[in-house]
GUGULO-518488 format. One record per residue (C-alpha): x, y, z negated. Coordinates in steps of 0.02 Angstrom, whole numbers, plus 50000, padded with zeros to 5 digits. Each point is the difference from the previous one (the first is absolute). Layout:
<sites>
XYZ;...
</sites>
This chain:
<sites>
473925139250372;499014993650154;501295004550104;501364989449905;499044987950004;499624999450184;501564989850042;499714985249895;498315001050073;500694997950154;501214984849948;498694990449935;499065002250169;501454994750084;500284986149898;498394992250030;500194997350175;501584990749946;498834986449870;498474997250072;499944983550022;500234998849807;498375004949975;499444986750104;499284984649924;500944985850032;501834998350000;501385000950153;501304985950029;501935007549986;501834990349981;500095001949821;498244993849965;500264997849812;499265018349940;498544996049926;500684983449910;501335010749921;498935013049944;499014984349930;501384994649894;500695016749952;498375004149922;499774981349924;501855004549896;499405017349939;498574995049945;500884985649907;501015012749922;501624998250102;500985015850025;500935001550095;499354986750096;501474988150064;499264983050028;498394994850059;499034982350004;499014997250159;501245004650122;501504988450048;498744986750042;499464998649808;501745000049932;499925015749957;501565012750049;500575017449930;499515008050160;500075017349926;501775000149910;500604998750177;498585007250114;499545017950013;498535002149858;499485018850016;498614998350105;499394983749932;499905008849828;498865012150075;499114986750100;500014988449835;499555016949887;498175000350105;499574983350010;500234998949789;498645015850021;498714990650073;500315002950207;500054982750084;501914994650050;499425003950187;499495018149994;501445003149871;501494994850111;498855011350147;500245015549885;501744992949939;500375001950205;499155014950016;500875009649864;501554996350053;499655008050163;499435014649907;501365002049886;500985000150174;499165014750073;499825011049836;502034999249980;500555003650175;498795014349989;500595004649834;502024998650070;499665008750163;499045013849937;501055007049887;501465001450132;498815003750174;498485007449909;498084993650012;500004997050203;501484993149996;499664990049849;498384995150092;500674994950164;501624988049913;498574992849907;499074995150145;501604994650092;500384988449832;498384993949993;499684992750179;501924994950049;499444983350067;501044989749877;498805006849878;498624988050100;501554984750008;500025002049828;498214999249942;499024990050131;501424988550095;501214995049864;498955003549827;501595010049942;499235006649837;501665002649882;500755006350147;498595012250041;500015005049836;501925003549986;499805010450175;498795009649901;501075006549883;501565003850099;499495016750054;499905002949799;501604994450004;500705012550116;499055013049928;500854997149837;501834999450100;499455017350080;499695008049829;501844993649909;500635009850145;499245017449969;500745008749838;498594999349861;499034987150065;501174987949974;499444992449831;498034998450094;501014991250137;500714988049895;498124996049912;499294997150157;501214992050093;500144988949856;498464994149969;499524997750172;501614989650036;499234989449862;498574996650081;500874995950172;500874986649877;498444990949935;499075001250153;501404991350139;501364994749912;501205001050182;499405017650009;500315003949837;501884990150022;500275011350157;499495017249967;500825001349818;501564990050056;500175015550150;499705011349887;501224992349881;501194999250136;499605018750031;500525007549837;501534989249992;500595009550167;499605015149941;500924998649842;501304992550093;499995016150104;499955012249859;501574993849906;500995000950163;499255018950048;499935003349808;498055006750039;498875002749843;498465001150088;500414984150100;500304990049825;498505005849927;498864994850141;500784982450000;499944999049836;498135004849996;499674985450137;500724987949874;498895006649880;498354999050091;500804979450027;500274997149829;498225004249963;499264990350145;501144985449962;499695003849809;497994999350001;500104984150115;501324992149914;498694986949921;499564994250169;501835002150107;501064991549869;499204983449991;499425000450173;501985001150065;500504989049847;499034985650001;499654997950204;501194984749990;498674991449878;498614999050166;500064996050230;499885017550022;501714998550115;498974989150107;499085014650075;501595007450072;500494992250137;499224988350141;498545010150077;500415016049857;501795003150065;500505017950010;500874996450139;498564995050117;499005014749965;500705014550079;498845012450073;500405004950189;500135016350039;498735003250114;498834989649894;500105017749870;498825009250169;499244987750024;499414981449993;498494990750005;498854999349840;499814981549943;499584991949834;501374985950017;501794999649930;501555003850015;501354991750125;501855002150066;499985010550155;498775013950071;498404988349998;499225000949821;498294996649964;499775016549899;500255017950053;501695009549923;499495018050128;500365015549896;498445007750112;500335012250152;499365013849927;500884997549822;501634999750089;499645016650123;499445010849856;501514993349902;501175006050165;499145018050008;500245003149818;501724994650005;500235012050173;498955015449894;501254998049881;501624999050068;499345015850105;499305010049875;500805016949966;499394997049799;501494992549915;499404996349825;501464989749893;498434990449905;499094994950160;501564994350085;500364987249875;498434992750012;500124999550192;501624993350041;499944988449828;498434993250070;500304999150186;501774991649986;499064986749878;498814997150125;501434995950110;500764989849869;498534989549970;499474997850200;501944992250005;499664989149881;498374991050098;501214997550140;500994983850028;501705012250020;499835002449814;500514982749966;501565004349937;499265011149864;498754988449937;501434987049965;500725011549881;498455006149919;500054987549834;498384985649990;499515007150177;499294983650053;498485003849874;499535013750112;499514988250117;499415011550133;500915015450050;498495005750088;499115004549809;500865015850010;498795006450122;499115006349837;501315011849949;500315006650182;497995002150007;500305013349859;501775008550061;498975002150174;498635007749911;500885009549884;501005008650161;498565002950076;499105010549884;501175014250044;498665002450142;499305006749903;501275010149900;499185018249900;498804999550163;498115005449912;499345006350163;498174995850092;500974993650143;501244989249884;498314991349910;499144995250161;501944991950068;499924989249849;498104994150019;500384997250182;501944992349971;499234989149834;498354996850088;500654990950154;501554989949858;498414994549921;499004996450156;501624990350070;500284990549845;498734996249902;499154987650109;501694990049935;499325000449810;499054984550025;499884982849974;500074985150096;498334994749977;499025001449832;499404982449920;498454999349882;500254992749823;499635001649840;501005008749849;499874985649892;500754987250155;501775009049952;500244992749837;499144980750017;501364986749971;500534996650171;500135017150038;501375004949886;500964983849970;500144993550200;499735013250122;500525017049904;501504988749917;500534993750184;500185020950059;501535000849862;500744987849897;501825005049998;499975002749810;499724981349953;501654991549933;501144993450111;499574981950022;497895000349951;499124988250112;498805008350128;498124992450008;499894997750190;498144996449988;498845008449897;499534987649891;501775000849917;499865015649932;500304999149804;498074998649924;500745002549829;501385004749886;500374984949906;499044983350050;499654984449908;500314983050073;499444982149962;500975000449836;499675017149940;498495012149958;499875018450044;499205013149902;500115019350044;500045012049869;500345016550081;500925005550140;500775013450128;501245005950097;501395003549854;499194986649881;499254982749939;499584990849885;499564978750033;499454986949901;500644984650070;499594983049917;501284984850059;500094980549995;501594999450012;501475010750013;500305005850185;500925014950101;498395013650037;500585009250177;499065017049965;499175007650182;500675016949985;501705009250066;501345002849881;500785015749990;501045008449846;499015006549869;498814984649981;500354992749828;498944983949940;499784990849837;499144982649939;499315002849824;500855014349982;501484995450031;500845009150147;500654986550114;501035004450161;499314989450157;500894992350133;499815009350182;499904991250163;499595005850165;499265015949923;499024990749856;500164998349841;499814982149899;499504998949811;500214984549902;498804993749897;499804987149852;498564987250000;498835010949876;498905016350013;501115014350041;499615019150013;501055007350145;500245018650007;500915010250142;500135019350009;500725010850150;501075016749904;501175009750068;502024994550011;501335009949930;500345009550170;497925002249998;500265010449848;501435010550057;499055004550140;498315003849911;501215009549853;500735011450135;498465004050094;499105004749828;501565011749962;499935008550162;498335004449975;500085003849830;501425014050062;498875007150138;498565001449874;501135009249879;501125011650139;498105004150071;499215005149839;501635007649889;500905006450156;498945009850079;499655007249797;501745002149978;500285010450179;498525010149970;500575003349815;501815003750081;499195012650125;498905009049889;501565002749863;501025008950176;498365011550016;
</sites>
């Protein structure tokens, strides 16, 4: 038992090194600087009884937005899911960080075990763990979704390894899709990029099969279709409206201007090396953030690859996942590099990418993965003191890179005061406010409340929350009521009960209202599409549920009638 153990042991040890400064008090400044404020608001909707959450209140400068029908919600849910416990938003989004670095580490272990064995599993892990973009992602750019989606890609590939070996197949396809699912609701580019390759994949293959008439072929693509109708089936609540209704916000404002795919290529020699910043990206070689792969990361990915292609042990399982994974290392390194232009233009909505250079996550896990054949059915003394000595001096390099800036002092409870969430955490990302809503530029514009009285008109709250409220509004005379709030489908209102449909300008919405005491009543629900997706995604599970438990009765049932 101990021994079995002794692995994870080992990844949790490693993993620390990676998160220290989380247990730090204090926070640490990063580009997206918004963590904590979302993890505010995410908890503020569940415990208002909004699932799934879609819109929030205090962000979007007080208009409220629906951050999370567009915006990655997986780790916020977790983040949220602590902070309704009792843990104070702060230390909640530090184990909401820290878990997903975790996670990371316990799946590559989990993938490259079961191919290379426990050292090898060991040594990808520690690979996976410190590649430097790891560090970009956590303590320079405050990549969270992103980290998280990283996390579960070696899942991913784990699951795409087991649909190709005969009786494991039906495992893969479990796996795989479940943890494509999560790559979905953690970074929703990720999530558009590895199940639209692995889309384009099975197409190929099928393609491939019907022209070579193979069986085997067929059945593997369509098992990779599959595993993407169950990924794209338990996420359809969140991937249907979020592609569906993006016309309805700015988001297209973010690509573009300083976000332009174009102007973020990575150099090559930038992927040895290049200096370790906490700035931003730029066009050209010069960035104020690091994009190096790490020296030693890319020499233990050449030996393996030389071992390899060397070795006089030929086995038909191992090769796959050595020449599958080395040529999409290849694949991915391409696409970093300004010559792969002419790709990107034909890769569909590839200006939401942004920057090319996010794939440095995925390559972080083919070079690991490669690399654990080090390591390959190797149990000796002398093959346990290469790894402490080969993973001792990859930590001793690296992890003085898992570290921020500087650390600031402040309290858990400055995160959620007024300011806080509806002027500086709204400024980090407002790109899901109608087209059109006016932008405070000083702080004191920032919407104070929902609806507002004026000279001619009394205000009296009733209740109110993100998806709902109800206002007592006494007038003098009858008037048009602008209500401070962003208008987005699914809001319906009604005066005395009476559902009225306002007029919407500049992102607003404007009530009329007669010259008497009138009760006015708005409610956020879901639109039609809303429903499909949530319909779909509560199918899907419904089928895994029932395959899990009546499957695996009726297989057993089958196998014990054979005996």
């Amino acid at each position: 038992m101990m021994k079995k153990l002794f692995p994870f042991l080992c990844i949790f040890v490693l993993s620390f090194y990676t998160i220290r400064p989380l247990f730090s008090p204090g926070f640490f400044p990063m580009h997206d600087d918004a963590q904590v404020a979302r993890v505010i608001v995410m908890a503020k909707a569940l415990e208002n009884g909004q699932f799934p959450v879609r819109i929030v209140s205090d962000l979007g400068y007080g208009y409220g937005y629906p951050l999370f029908n567009f915006y990655g919600p997986l780790p916020y849910y977790i983040g949220g899911m602590l902070t309704v416990l009792g843990i104070d938003a702060l230390t909640a989004t530090k184990m909401m960080i820290g878990i997903g670095v975790v996670i990371g580490s316990l799946s590559m272990y989990l993938c490259a075990s079961s191919f290379f064995g426990t050292l090898g599993g060991l040594f990808s892990t520690v690979l996976f763990t410190y590649v430097p973009y790891r560090a970009v992602q956590l303590y320079v750019r405050g990549a969270i979704g992103e980290l998280w989606a990283t996390s579960f890609l070696p899942l991913v590939l784990f699951g795409l390894l087991l649909i190709s070996q005969k009786g494991k197949r039906t495992k893969g396809i479990l796996i795989g899709g479940l943890s494509l699912s999560a790559v979905i609701l953690s970074h929703t580019v990720f999530g558009y990029i590895v199940s639209g390759g692995i889309i384009l994949v099975a197409v190929l293959l099928f393609a491939v099969s019907l022209c070579w008439k193979k069986e085997s072929t067929r059945s593997l693509s369509l098992s990779l279709i599959l595993l993407s109708v169950i990924a794209l089936g338990i996420t359809a609540f969140f991937w249907i409206p979020a592609m569906t209704e993006i016309p309805y916000t700015n988001v297209y404002k973010v690509i573009g201007k300083s976000a332009d795919y174009k102007d973020h290529y990575i150099c090559f020699s930038q992927l040895w090396d290049s200096p370790w910043g906490y700035g931003g990206s730029a066009p050209g070689c010069l960035d104020g953030m690091s994009f190096k792969l790490g020296k030693l990361h890319i020499l233990s990915f050449i030996a393996a690859f030389f071992l390899w292609l060397f070795s006089k042990r030929r086995e038909k399982r191992l090769n796959l996942i050595m020449i599958g994974t080395i040529l999409l290392s290849g694949l991915l390194v391409f696409l970093t590099l300004q010559n792969s232009l002419v790709v990107w233009k034909f890769i569909p909505f590839s200006s939401f990418v942004q920057y090319p250079w996010r794939i440095l996550g995925p390559i972080g896990l083919c070079m690991g993965l490669v690399s654990g054949y080090l390591f390959y059915k190797r149990q000796s003394i002398v093959s346990i003191l290469c790894i402490f000595i080969l993973g001792g001096g990859i930590v001793l390099v690296n992890a003085k890179l898992f570290t921020p800036q500087y650390l600031y002092d402040r309290s858990p409870e400055s995160f959620g005061v007024f300011e806080e969430l509806r002027w500086r955490a709204s400024k980090v990302s407002d790109e899901y406010l109608p087209k059109g809503i006016k932008i405070p530029e000083i702080v004191s514009q920032i919407v104070q409340e929902r609806v507002t009285g004026n000279e001619f008109t009394k205000v009296v709250k009733i209740s109110e929350t993100e998806i709902q409220g109800t206002y007592e509004i006494e007038a003098e005379r009858s008037q048009e009521l602008k209500l401070n709030m962003a208008f987005f489908p699914g809001w319906t209102y009604s005066i005395n009960g009476v559902q009225v449909k306002p007029k919407v300008v500049e992102g607003q919405p404007y009530m009329i209202l007669s010259s008497r005491i009138s009760l006015l009543e708005m409610r956020f629900s879901d639109t039609p599409v809303r429903k499909v997706g949530n319909g779909l995604t509560l199918i899907t599970i419904i089928g895994i549920v029932v395959f899990i438990v009546y499957g695996k009765k009726t297989i057993g049932n089958h196998r014990h009638t054979r005996l």
